[in-house]
N, C-alpha and C positions, 0 to 999 in steps of 0.2 A: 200673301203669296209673292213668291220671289218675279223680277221682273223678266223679260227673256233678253239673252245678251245683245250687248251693243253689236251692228253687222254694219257692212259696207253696202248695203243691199241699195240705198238711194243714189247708186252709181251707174245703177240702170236707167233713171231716171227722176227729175224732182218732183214737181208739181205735174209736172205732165197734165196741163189742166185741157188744153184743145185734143189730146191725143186718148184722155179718159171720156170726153164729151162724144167723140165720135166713135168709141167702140161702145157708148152705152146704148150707142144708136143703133147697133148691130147686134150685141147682146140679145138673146131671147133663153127666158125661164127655161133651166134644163140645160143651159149650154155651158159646158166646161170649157177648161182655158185653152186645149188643144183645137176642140172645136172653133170659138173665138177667133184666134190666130187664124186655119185657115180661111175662114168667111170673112176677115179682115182683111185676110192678103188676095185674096180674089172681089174686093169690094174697088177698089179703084179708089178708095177714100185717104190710102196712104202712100200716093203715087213718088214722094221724094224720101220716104223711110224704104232700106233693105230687106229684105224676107228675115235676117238675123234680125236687127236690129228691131221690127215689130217683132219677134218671138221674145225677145226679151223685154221688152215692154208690156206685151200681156201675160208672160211669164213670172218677171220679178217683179211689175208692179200693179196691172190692174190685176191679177187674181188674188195675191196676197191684201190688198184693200178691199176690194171689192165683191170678192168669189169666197171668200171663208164658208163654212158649213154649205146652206143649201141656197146660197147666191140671194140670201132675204134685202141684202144692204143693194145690190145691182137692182134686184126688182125694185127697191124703192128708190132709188137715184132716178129710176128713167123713169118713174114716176114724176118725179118732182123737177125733172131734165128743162121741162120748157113751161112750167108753172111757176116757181120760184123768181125773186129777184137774184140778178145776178150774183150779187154778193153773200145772197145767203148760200145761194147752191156751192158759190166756191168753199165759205168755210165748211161747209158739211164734206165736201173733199179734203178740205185741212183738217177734219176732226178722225176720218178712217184714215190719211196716209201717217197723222202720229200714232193711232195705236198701231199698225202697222209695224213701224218704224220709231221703237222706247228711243233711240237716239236724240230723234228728233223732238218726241215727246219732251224728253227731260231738257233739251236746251231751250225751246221755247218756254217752259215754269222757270227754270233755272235761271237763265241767262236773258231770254228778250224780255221778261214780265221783268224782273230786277232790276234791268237798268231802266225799263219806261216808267217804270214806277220811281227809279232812283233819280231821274230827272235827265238822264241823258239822252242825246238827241241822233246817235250812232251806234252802231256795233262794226268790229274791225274783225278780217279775216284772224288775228289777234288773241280775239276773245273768245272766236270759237275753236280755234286751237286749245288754245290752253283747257277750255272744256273738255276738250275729247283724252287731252290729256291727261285730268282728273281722273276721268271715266276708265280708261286705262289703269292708273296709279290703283284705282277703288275696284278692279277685278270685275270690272264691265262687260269685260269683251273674254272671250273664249280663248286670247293667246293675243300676247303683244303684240302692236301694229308697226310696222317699219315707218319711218320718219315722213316720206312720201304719202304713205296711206292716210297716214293722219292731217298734212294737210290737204288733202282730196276729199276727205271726209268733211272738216272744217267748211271749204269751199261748198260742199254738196249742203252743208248746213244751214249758212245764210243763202246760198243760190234758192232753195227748197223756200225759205221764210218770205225770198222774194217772189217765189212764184204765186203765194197764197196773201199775198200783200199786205206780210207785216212789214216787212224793210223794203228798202227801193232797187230799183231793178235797174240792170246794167253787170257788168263786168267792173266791178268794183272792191278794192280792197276793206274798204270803208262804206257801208250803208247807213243810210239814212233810217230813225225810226219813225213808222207809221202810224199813225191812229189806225187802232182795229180793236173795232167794239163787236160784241156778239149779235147780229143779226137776229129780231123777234119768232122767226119761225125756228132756228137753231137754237134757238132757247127750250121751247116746246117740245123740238125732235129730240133732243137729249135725252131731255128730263122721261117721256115718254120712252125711250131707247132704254134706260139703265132700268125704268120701272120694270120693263116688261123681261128683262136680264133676270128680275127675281129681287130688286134691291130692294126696304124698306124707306119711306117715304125720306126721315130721316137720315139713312145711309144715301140715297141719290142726292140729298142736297150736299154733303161731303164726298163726293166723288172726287178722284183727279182731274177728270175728262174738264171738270169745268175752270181748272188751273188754266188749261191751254188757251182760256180767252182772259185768264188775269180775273179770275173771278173768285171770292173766299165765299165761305159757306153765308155768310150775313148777304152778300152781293147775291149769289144765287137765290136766295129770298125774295130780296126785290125784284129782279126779272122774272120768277114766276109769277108775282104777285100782276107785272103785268104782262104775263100772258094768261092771266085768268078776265084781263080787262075785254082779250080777241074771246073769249068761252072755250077755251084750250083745257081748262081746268081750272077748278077747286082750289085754292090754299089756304088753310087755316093754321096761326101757331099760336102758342102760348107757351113763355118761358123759352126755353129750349126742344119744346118739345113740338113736330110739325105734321099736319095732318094734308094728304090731296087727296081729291075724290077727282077720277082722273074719268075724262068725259067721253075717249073713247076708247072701244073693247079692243083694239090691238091697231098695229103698227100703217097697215095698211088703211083703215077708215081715219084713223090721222092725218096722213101723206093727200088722203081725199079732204080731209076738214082744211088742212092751210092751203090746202090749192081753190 
C-alpha cells in the first residue's frame, strides 16, 4: 500500500506532549474534535494559548493522532494517562504522532536510527534538510515545496524528535543523539495493537511501526520474548516461522493487564 504524502501538518505543532496530556484529561468517549475544542477552551486549562491557536491544535494534531475512527487510541491513552511510566506513555505519543505524520515516520528509520546505529553522536538542521529534500526529488509531497517550507519542515523535524526524546532539546542547529530504547509495556501495546489490526503473527513481527524504535524483525523477537516473561503473552518460534497465543481478548483488557 502506497504511503500518504509528505504534509507540513507538524507546524501546528510537534510533540505537544503537556498540551495532548491535558486534553486527554478533558476528552470523554463520543467526543469529537469540535466538541473537544470548545470544552477546552472553556476549561481554564489553556489560559496562555488563543482560541485560534488551541483550535489548531486539536484540530491538526490531537484529532488526526488520537481521534481517527472511533476515538479507540484516546480512550486508551487516558486509560493508561496516569498508570504508565512516564516514558512509556511518551513513546506511545511517539508511535501515533509518526503514523500520523509518514514524514516524521521515515526520518526517524531513515535518518535517526542510521546514524545512531552508524555511530554518530548528532543530527544537524543539515541533515534533515537534505531529507526532506530527498523526499521531495522522490515524489513525496503532493507539489514542490518552496526553499523556506522545507527548512521549517526540517526544523519541525528534529524540534518533533526532541520533543519525544530522541535528540536533545533546545534551539539548536545541531542535536545531540539520545539513547531511546523501547519501553516494556510499548512493546506489548504494539505488538497487541497490529494483532488486533488483523495482522498474522509473523507479519506483526515485520511491521514498520517497530523500525521507529530501531528494532529489525530478529530484535522484535527478543522483546516479545520478554514481554511474555510480565504474562503479556506466548511466543514460540522455530526456524522462521513465529507462533503467539496472545493472553488477552482485545485492547482494552490489555491497557487493564499493564496497569
Amino acid at each position: 500500500m502506497e504511503s500518504a504524502p509528505y504534509t507540513t501538518q507538524l507546524q501546528a505543532g510537534l510533540g505537544l506532549v503537556e498540551e495532548t496530556k491535558e486534553l486527554l484529561e478533558i476528552w470523554q468517549p463520543g467526543m469529537r474534535s469540535s466538541a473537544l475544542y470548545e470544552t477546552a477552551l472553556s476549561s481554564g486549562r489553556f489560559p496562555n494559548v488563543t482560541a485560534r491557536r488551541l483550535r489548531n491544535i486539536v484540530a491538526e494534531c490531537f484529532a488526526p493522532r488520537y481521534l481517527r475512527g472511533d476515538g479507540q487510541t484516546a480512550r486508551l491513552l487516558k486509560t493508561l494517562r496516569h498508570q504508565l511510566p512516564s516514558d512509556a506513555f511518551l513513546q506511545l505519543l511517539f508511535l501515533y504522532t509518526c503514523r500520523a505524520n509518514p514524514i516524521l515516520a521515515d526520518f526517524v528509520r531513515d535518518v535517526y536510527w542510521a546514524r545512531y546505529e552508524g555511530g554518530y553522536d548528532a543530527i544537524s538542521s543539515n541533515d534533515a534538510r537534505h531529507f526532506v529534500e530527498r523526499g521531495i526529488d522522490d515524489g513525496k509531497t503532493s507539489k514542490r515545496w518552496s526553499e523556506s517550507t522545507v527548512r521549517r519542515v526540517a526544523a519541525y523535524l528534529t524540534g518533533c524528535c526532541a520533543d519525544f526524546g530522541l535528540l536533545q532539546a533546545g534551539m539548536k542547529s545541531t542535536r545531540q543523539i539520545l539513547p531511546f530504547r523501547i519501553a516494556q509495556p510499548v512493546t506489548a501495546y504494539l505488538a497487541y495493537d497490529l494483532h488486533f489490526l488483523g495482522m498474522g503473527d509473523n507479519t506483526v513481527l515485520s511491521h514498520e511501526d517497530w523500525g521507529l524504535f530501531g528494532l529489525s524483525r530478529e530484535d522484535v523477537a527478543q522483546e516479545l520474548k520478554r514481554a511474555s516473561l510480565q504474562g503479556n503473552l506466548v511466543i514460540q518460534s522455530a526456524s522462521d516461522i513465529v507462533r503467539i497465543s496472545w493472553t488477552f481478548p482485545d485492547m482494552e483488557a490489555l491497557c487493564n493487564g499493564l496497569t
